[in-house]
N, C-alpha and C positions, 0 to 999 in steps of 0.2 A: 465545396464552396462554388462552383460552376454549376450547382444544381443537376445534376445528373444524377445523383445517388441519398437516397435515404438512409439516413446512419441513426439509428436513436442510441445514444450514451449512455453506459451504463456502469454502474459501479463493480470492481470487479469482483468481489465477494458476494454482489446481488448475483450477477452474472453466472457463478458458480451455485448458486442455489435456488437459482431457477433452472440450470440441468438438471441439478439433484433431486430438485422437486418433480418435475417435467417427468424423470425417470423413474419417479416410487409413485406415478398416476395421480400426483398431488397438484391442484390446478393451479394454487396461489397462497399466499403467506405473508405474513405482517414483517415487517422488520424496521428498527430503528433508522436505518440507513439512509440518509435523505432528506430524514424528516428537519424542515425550516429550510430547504433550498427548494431550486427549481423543479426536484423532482417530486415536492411534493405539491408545491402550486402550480404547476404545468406551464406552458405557453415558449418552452423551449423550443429551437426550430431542429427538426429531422429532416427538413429536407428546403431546400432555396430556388428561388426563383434563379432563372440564366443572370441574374445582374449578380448573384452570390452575396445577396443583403437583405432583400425581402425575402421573408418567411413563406411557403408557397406551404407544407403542415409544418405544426406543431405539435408538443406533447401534450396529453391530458394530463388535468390533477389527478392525483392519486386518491383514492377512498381513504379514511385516516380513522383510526381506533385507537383508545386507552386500554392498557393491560396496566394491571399498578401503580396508576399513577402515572406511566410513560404513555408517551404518541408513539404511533407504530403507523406506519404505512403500507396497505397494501401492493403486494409485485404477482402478476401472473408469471406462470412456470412456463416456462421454454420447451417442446421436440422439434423433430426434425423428421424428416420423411430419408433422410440420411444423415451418418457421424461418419465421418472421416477421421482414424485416429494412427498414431504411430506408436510403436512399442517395438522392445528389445526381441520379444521371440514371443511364439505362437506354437502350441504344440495342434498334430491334423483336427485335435475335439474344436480348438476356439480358445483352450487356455489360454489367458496372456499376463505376461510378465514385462515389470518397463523397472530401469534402470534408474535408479538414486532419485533426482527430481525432477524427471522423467516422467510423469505422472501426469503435474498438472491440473489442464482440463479435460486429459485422455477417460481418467474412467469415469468422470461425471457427462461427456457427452456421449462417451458407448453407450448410456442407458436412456439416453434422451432421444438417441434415432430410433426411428421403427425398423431402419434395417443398418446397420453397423459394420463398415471395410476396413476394417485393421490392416497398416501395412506394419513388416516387422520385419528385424534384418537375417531372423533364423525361423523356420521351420523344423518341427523337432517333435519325435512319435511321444504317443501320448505315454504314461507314465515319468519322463522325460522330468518336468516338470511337478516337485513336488506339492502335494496338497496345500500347504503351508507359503509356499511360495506364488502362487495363483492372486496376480492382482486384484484381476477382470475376470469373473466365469464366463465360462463358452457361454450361459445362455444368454450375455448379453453381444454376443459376436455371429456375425453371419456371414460373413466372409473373410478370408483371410488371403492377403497377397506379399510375397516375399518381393521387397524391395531392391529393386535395380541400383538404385545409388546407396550407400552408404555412406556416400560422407557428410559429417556434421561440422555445420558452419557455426562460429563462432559471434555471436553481436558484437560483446566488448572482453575481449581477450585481457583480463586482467593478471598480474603475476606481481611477485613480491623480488625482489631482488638482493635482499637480507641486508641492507642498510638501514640505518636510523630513520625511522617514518620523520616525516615533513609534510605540513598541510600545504597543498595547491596552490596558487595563487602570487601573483605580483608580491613584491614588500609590503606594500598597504593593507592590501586586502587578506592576508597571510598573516597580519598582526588582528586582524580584528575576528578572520574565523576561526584564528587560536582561541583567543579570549571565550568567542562565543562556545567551541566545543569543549572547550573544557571545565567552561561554568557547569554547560549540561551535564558532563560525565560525571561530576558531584553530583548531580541525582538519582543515577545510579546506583543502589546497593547490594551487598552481597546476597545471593540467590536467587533475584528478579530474572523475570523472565520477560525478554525486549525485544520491541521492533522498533525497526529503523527505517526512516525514511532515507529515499535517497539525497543525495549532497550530502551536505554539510553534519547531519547525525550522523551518517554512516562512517565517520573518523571517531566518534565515542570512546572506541573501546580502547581506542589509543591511548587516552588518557586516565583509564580508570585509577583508583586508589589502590595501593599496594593493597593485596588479600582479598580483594572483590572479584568474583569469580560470577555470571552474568551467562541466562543462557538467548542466543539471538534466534529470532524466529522471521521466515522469510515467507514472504504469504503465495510463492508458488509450490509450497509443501517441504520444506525444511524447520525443523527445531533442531539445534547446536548446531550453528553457524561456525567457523573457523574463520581462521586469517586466508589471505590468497593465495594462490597456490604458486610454488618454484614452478617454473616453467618446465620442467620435467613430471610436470602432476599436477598438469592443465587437463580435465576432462568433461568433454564437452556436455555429459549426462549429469555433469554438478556446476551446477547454475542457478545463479539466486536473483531476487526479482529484478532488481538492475540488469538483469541478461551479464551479470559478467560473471568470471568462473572463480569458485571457491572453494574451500576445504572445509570440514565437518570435523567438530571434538568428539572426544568419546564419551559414547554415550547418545548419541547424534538416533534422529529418525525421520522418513519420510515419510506423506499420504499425501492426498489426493489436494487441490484447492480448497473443494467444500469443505471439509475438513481442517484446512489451514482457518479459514472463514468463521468458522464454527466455536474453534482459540479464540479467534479475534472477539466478535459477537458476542459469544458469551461471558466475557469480560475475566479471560485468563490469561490476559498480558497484565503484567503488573504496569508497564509503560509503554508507551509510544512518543517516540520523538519523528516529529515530522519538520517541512520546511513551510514558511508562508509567504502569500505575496502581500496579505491585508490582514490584521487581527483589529474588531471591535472593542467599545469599552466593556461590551457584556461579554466577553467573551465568543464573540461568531469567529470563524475563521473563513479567510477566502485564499484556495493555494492553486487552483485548477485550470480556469478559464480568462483569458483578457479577449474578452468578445470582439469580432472582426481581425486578431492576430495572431494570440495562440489560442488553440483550441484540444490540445493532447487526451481529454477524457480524465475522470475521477480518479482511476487504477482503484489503489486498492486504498485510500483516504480516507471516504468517505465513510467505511467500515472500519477503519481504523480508531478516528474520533467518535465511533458511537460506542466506541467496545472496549477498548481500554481500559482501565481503571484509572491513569492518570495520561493524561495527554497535553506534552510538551513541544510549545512550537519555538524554534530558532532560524533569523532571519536578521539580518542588517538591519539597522532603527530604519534607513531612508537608501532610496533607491537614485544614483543620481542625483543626491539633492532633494528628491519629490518623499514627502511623507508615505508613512506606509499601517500607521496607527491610527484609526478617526472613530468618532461617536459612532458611525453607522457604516461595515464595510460598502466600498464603491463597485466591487467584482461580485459575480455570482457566488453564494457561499457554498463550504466543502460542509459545515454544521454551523449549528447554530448552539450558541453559549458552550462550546464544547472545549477550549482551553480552559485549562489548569494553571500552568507557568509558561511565560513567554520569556524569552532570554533573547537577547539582542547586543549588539555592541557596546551597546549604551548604558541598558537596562533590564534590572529583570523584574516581572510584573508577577503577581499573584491574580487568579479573578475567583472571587467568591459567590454567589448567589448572584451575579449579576454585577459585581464592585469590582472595580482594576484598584491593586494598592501597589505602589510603587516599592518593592523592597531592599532591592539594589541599585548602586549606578557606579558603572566603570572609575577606575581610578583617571585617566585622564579625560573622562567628561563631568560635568555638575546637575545637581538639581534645576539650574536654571536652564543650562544644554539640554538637557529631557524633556524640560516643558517645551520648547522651543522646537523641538521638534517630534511635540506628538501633538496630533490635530483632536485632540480631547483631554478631558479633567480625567484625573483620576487622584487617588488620596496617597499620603504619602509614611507609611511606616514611620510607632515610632520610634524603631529604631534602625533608622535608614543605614543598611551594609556598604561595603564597596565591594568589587572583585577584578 
């Protein structure tokens, strides 16, 4: 924001497959990702004048094509004249091997450098390393440095303490994101395979129905997600996208991002529950950006809502008092018509081709409270639920 640096934003599953791409000589690729926000109509700023307000560049629009019926946006692929990467060991060939989800963006930028420094906390002769176990081949490694430090820091050091789970929050606010996670884990059924946004989804599983068995997928290459780990079986090479540490069910696997992206994209989540700051009457959603204050980037969102098979946002009805529901979101969008079910303290919405129907509303709010506090029409089931 001082204008010193150009930063262009990017979604991080584009992100990963523009290494991937970069690294198989592939120059560029369409993808859903984007398409109806700023990345596809441009004029986002990269970089700011010294006042950290005016735009000094901006981003271009994106080229735009139909495949089937869908918009697809073009993304150039990403190398590098260097990859900087870490991994668990290195045999003298280049082999490399990295630890649980540990992976990453490690083996999609080794192939995007034209020359690639693996540091690794073992060196180990070749055969060492079985064929089968060989992340990363030597031929994408051209050096190799065994590392001075070994120790792994932890972002958010999370542990379970085997008491009765309890959602977060004051008295108030601990009544209403009960209400709201637990409507959603009702959407949850037996054998879906889910991702979770951070906050307020990622308490879900707390709540599922007796016999519903769910497998979590974490989009920096985890599928069968666990519970948190006793503090005796904190490890810092199991770590899920929230940077905080986890445990793994049986049955459990890891790969790379691209890969994680790939799930997503191809629309092999049966769901996604995210969180929002704005949802439209057609369904846009806005969860990323309040321009001039927060600024955190897409993560992995915007790949989320385009890939999914059903995508669920949960969110307090009103922020402060200030509405958070309107005909036309007021923030930059994450997608565009890309809700499914919206659940909220209040209410929970359906959106069909374009139509918000109201089909819930909390047992201690009304039809009348719902209008009251959504800044648009929407129709009203009829057979209007409570929950």
């Amino acid at each position: 924001m001082s204008g010193e640096l150009e930063l262009e934003l990017v979604p991080q599953g584009t992100l990963a497959e523009k290494l991937r791409a970069g690294g198989a000589g592939i120059p560029g690729f369409y993808t859903p990702t984007g398409v109806g926000t700023v990345l596809e109509h441009g004029g986002f700023a990269i970089k700011y004048e010294a006042d950290g307000k005016t735009p000094a560049i901006t981003s271009a629009a994106r080229e735009v094509k139909q495949f089937n019926g869908r918009k697809y946006i073009l993304e150039d692929s990403i190398t590098g004249d260097f990859a900087l990467i870490r991994a668990w060991r290195a045999d003298e060939d280049g082999n490399v091997q990295f630890k649980k989800s540990a992976r990453n963006f490690n083996q999609d930028a080794a192939a995007a450098g034209r020359l690639c420094i693996a540091e690794v906390e073992e060196i180990v002769p070749v055969g060492t390393i079985a064929p089968d176990e060989v992340h990363l081949p030597a031929v994408y490694v051209d050096r190799i440095v065994k590392a001075a430090d070994t120790t792994k820091r932890i972002e958010f050091r999370t542990v379970t303490t085997g008491q009765e789970f309890d959602v977060p929050g004051n008295a108030e606010a601990k009544v209403r994101r009960t209400r709201i996670v637990k409507r959603a884990a009702r959407e949850l059924k037996d054998g879906m395979n889910v991702n979770l946004g951070i906050g307020i989804p990622t308490l879900c599983p707390n709540f599922l129905d007796a016999g519903v068995k769910i497998t979590l997928q974490s989009e920096n290459g985890i599928l069968g997600l666990g519970a948190f780990p006793t503090e005796e079986h904190v490890d810092p090479d199991l770590i899920n996208a929230g940077k905080q540490t986890v445990t793994v069910a049986a049955g459990a696997s890891f790969f790379s991002s691209a890969q994680s992206f790939s799930m997503i994209r191809g629309g092999h989540m049966d769901v996604s529950i995210l969180g929002g700051m704005e949802v439209s009457a057609e369904g846009d959603l806005a969860n990323w950006i309040i321009p001039g204050k927060l600024v955190k980037g897409m993560g992995g969102a915007m790949d989320l809502v385009s890939g999914a098979r059903k995508v669920i946002i949960t969110m307090e009805h009103t922020a402060r008092g200030n509405k958070k529901i309107f005909e036309k979101c007021k923030l930059p969008l994450t997608g565009e018509r890309v809700v499914d079910l919206l659940i909220t303290d209040k209410a929970v919405f359906e959106f069909k081709d374009g139509k918000m129907t109201l089909l819930e509303v909390a047992e201690d709010s009304s039809l009348e409270d719902v209008k009251a506090n959504t800044d648009c029409d929407f129709a009203v089931a009829d057979n209007l639920g409570s929950f």
